[in-house]
C-alpha positions in Angstrom: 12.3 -24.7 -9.1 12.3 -21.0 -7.6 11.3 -19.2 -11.5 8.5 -22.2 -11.9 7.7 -20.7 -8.0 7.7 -17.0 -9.1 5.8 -18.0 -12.3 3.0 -19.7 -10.9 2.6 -16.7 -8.3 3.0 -14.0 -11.6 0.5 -15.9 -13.8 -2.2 -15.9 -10.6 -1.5 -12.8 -9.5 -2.6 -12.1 -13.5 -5.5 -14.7 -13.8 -6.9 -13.7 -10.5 -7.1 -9.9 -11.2 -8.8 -10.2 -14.8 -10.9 -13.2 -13.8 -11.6 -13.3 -9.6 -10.5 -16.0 -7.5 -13.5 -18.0 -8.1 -13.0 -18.1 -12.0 -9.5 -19.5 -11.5 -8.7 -23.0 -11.5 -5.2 -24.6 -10.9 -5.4 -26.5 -14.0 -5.7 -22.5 -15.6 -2.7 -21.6 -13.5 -0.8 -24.2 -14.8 -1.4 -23.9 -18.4 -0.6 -20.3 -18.1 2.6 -21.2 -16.5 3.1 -24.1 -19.3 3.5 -26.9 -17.2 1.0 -29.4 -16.2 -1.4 -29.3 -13.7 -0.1 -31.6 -11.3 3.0 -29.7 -11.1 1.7 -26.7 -9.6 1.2 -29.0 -6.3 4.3 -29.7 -6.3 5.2 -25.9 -4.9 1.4 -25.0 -3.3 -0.6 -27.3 -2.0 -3.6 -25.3 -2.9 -4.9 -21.8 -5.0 -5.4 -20.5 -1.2 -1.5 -21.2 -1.0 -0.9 -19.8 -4.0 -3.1 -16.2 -2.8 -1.5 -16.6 0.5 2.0 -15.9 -0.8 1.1 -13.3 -3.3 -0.1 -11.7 -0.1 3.6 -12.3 1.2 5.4 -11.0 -2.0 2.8 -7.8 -2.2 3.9 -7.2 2.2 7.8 -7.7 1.3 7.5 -5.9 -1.7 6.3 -2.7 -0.2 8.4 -3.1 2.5 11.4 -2.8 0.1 10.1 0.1 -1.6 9.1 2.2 1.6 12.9 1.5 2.8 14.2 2.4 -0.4 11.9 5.4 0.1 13.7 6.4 3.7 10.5 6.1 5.3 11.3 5.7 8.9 11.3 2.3 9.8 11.3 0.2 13.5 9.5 1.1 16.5 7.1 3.9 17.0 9.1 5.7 19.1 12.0 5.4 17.1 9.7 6.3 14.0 8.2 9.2 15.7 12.1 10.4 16.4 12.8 10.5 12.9 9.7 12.4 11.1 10.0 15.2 13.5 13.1 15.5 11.2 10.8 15.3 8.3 10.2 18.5 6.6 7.2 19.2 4.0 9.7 18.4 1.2 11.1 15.5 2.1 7.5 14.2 3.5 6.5 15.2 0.2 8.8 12.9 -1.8 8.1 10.0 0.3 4.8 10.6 -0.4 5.3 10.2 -4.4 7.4 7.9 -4.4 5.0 5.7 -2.3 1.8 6.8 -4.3 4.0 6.0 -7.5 4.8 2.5 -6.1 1.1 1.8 -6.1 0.3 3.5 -9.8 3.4 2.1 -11.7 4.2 -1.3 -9.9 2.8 -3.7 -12.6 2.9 -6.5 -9.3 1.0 -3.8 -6.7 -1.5 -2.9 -9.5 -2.9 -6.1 -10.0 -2.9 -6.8 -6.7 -4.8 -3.6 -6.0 -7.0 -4.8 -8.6 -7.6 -8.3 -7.3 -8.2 -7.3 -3.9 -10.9 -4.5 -5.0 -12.6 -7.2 -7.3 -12.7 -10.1 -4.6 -13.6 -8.0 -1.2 -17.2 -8.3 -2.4 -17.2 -11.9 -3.4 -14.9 -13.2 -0.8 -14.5 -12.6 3.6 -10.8 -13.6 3.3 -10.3 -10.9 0.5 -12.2 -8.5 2.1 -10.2 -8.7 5.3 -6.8 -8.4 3.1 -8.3 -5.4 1.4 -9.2 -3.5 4.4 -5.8 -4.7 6.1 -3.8 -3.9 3.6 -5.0 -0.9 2.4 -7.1 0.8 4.9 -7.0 -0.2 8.5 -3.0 -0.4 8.5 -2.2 2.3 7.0 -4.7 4.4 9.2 -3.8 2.7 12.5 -0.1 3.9 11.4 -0.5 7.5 11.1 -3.3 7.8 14.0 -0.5 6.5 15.9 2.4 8.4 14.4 0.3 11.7 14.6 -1.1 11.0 18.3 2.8 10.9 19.1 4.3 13.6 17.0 1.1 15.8 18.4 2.4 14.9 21.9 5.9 16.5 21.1 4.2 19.8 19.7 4.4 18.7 16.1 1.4 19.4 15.4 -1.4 20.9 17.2 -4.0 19.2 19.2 -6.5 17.7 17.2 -8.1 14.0 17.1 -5.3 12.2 15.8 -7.8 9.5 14.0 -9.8 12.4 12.3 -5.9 13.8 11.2 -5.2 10.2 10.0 -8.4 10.2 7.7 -7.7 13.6 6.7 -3.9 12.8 5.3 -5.3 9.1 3.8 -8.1 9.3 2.4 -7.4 11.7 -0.4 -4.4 10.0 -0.9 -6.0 6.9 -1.8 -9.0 8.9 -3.5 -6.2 9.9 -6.0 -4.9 7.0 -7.1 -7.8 5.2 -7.5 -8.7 8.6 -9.6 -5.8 8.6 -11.5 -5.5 4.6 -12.2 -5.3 3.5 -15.5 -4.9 6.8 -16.7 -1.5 7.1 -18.5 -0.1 10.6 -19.7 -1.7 12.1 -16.1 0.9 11.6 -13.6 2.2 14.5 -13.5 -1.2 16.2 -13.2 -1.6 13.6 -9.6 1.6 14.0 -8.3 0.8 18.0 -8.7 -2.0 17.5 -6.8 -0.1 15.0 -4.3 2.0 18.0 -3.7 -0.8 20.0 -3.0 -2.5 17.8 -0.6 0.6 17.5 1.4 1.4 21.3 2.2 -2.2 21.8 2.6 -1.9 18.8 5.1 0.9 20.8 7.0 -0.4 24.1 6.9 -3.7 22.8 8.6 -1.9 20.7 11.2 1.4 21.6 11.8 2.6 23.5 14.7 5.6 26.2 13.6 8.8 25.0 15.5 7.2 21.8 16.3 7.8 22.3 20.2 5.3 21.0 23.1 3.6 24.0 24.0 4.2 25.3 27.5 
């Protein structure tokens, strides 16, 4: 019952991405699964359950990977402990290994894919995409940097602007370098790059609150 589960979520995770939600029926679902259409309700009781819980693998999913990635994980104050630890080499790697999540991850690719497609046909998508991919992750590091700036990490700056600063080249280079096999190297180089470049901008030598 759990692979027919996983299946159905695989095959409209696929569908979805190549198609749009609209163009996706359940009856499609099931015969890509190869079961019959009435058996699809028998695990979601609709194709907005079905998106629903892709939403909930893609948010476990990453999860996994940023803990697998020691990304500092918990509450901000415990998180802001731990990355003024974080030197530009190891805030480096988490970086690619995070951005390399997105570019490889045949599950987080599709899903990219699906969300970029849908946020201009669909409200519900748009939200997810903006969520997801936007608004968290710059909510996150405004509020990481605001703290880390407080304890003379870095030096006094609008801790927004600094969020948009770090992100938005970030995502600027993998949507650059999607779909573009035999380049990853030439990203990640550039990853690299955009990290020191980060730290010699904003950091504060020592990281220690100024008198």
């Amino acid at each position: 019952m759990e692979n027919t589960r996983s299946a159905i979520i695989e095959q409209s995770l696929t569908l979805f991405s190549e198609r749009g939600y609209a163009g996706v029926s359940m009856r499609d679902i099931a015969r890509a699964v190869g079961i019959k259409a009435a058996s699809v309700y028998n695990h979601f009781v609709s194709k907005e359950a079905i998106f629903n819980s892709i939403i909930d693998d893609m948010t476990q999913r990453y999860q996994e990977r940023a803990e697998q990635a020691l990304m500092p994980q918990g509450e901000m104050d415990a998180v802001v402990r731990d990355f003024m630890h974080v030197d530009d080499a190891m805030l480096t790697a988490m970086a690619r290994d995070v951005f390399l999540f997105f570019l490889r991850d045949d599950f987080a690719a599709r899903f990219r894919r699906l969300l970029t497609m849908e946020q201009y046909r669909s409200a519900r998508a748009g939200d997810v995409y903006r969520r997801f991919f936007i608004d968290s992750a710059l909510d996150f590091q405004k509020t990481l940097f605001e703290n880390m700036m407080a304890l003379g990490a870095f030096i006094p700056c609008d801790p927004a602007v600094m969020a948009m600063h770090f992100y938005a080249p970030v995502f600027l280079l993998l949507n650059q370098y999607d779909h573009r096999p035999g380049h990853e190297e030439e990203a990640l180089d550039m990853l690299a790059k955009l990290v020191r470049q980060f730290a010699l901008v904003y950091s504060r030598k020592g990281g220690k609150a100024p008198a």
